[in-house]
N, C-alpha and C positions, 0 to 999 in steps of 0.2 A: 563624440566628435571624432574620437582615434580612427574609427572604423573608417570614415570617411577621407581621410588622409592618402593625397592618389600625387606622388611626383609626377606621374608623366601628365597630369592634367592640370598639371601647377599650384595642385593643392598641397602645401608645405606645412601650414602650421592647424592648430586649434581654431585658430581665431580665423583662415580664410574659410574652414570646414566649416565654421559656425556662423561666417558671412553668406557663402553658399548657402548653406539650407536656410538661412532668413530671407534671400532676394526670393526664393520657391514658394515661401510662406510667405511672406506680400505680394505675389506675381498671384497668387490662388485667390489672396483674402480678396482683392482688388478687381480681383475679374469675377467675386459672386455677385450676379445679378439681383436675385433679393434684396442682399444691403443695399446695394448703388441704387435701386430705388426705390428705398427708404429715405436715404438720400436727397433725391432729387423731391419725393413727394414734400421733403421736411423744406426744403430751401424754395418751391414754390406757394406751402401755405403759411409757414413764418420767416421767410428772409425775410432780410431789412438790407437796404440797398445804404450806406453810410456814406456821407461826402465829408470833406473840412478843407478848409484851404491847405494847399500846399508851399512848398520855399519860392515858389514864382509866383504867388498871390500878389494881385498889386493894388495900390490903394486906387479905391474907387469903380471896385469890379463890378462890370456888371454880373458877374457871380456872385453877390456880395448874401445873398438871403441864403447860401448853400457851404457860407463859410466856416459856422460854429457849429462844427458837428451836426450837418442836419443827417435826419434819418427817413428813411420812408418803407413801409412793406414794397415786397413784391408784386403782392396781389394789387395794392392800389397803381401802380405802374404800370401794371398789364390792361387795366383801363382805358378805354380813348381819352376819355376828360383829363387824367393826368398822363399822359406817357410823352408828354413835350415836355416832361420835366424831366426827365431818363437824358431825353436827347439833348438837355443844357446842362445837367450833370456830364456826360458822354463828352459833352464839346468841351466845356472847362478842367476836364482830364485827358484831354488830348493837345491842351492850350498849356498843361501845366500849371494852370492859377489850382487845382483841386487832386485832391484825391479821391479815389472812387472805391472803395469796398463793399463785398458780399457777405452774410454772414446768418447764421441761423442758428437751433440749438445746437451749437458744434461739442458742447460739452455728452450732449447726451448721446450725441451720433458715435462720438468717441466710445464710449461705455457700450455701448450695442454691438459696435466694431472688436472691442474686448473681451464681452461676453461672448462672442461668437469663435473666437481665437483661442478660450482655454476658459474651463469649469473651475481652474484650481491656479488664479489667479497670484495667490500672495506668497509663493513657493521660486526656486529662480528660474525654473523651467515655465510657472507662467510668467514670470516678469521677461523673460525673451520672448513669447508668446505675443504678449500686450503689446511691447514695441514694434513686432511685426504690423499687428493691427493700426497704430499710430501709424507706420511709415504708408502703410497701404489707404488709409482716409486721407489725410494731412499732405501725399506726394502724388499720389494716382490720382483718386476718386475727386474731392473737394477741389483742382483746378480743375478737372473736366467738367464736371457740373458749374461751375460757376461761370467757364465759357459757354456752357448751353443756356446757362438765365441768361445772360448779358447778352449772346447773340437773340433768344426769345423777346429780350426786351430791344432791341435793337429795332429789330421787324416790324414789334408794335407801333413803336414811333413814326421808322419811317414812313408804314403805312397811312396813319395816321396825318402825317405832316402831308402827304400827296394828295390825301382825301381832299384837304382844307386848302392846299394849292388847286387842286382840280374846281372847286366850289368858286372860289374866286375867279379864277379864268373864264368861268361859267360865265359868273356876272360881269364880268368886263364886255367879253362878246357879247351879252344879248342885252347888254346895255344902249341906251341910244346914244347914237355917234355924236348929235349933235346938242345933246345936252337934254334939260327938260321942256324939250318943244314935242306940240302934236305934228305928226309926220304924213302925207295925203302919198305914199306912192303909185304910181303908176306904170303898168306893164304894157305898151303899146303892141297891138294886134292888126297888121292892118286886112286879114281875115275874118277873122272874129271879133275883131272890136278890141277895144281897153282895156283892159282889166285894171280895178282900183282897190287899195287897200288904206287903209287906215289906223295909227296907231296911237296913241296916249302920251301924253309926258313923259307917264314912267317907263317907257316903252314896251308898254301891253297890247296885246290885239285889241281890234275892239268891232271893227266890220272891214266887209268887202263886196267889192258887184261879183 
C-alpha cells in the first residue's frame, strides 16, 4: 500500500491506500456480467419471496395467512394463478402490517463471488480479497437484482389483475340490462322495413329478420 500513498490526492495513510484499491476491486467484481447473471438466473429459478408480520401487524389482518413466515418460490409467483398473491404481499408491505423479503442460495452465490476474487483465499491478501467480493454481492449486485424480481413480479400481477378486471367489465356490458328476461328489439326502417332481433334470458343471440 506504501507505493500508493499520494498527499496531493488525499491519500495519507495505509488504510485510505488500502480503502482505495478495495472500492476498484468491488467497482470491477460488481460490474462482471457473468456473476450478475448467475445471479439473476439463481434468484429466478430458487428465490423464495418471505413475508411475516411486521410491528404495525394488527389483529385481525386481512393479511393474516401471510403472517407466520409464509414463503413462496418465485417461479410460482410469475404464474397467472398465483401472482395476486405478490400483489397482497406488495400491499400489506406498503401498509406496514408485513414484511416482504427476497432470498435465494445466497450462501453459495457468496462463495462463487469469492472464488472469483482470489485462488489463495486463507492468506490476508485473500481475506481482503473475499471482502471485496462480499461488498460487491451483498451492496451492488443482490439489491439490483432484487429490484428487478420485484419490479418482474410486479408487472405480472398487475397484468394479471387488468386481465380479470377487463373479463368482468366484459360481462357486465354484455350482460342484459334488464335482468333475466327474453328481449324482442326492434330497428325501425321506414325504407326498408323493421329489422328485428331477438335475444335469451342469458342475454345470447338467438335470431333476427
Amino acid at each position: 500500500a506504501k507505493a500508493f500513498l499520494n498527499p496531493e490526492k488525499k491519500i495519507m495513510t495505509y488504510d485510505e491506500a488500502l480503502k482505495g484499491s478495495q472500492d476498484i476491486i468491488v467497482e470491477k467484481i460488481a460490474n462482471e456480467a457473468s456473476l450478475r447473471d448467475l445471479v439473476v438466473k439463481n434468484y429466478n429459478e430458487k428465490g423464495q419471496v418471505t413475508v411475516k408480520a411486521a410491528k404495525g401487524y394488527k389483529p385481525n389482518s386481512k393479511y393474516e395467512m401471510y403472517a407466520k413466515d409464509y414463503n413462496e418460490p418465485v417461479k410460482n409467483l410469475l404464474e397467472e394463478r398465483a401472482s395476486h398473491r405478490y400483489m397482497a404481499m406488495k400491499r400489506g408491505w406498503e401498509e406496514e402490517e408485513l414484511t416482504l423479503d427476497l432470498s435465494a442460495e445466497d450462501d453459495l452465490l457468496l462463495k462463487t463471488y469469492e472464488n472469483f476474487a482470489t485462488t489463495t483465499p486463507d492468506n490476508a491478501i485473500g481475506t481482503y480479497l473475499k471482502e471485496g467480493a462480499r461488498l460487491a454481492l451483498n451492496v451492488y449486485v443482490l439489491p439490483s437484482v432484487k429490484n428487478e424480481i420485484h419490479a418482474k413480479l410486479k408487472e405480472k400481477s398487475d397484468e394479471h389483475a387488468i386481465k380479470v378486471f377487463a373479463e368482468n367489465v366484459r360481462r357486465v356490458l354484455l350482460g342484459s340490462p334488464y335482468g333475466p328476461k327474453v328481449v324482442l328489439g326492434v330497428d325501425p326502417g321506414l325504407r326498408t322495413g323493421c329489422k328485428v332481433a331477438l335475444v335469451d334470458k342469458g342475454g345470447n343471440y338467438v335470431s333476427h329478420t
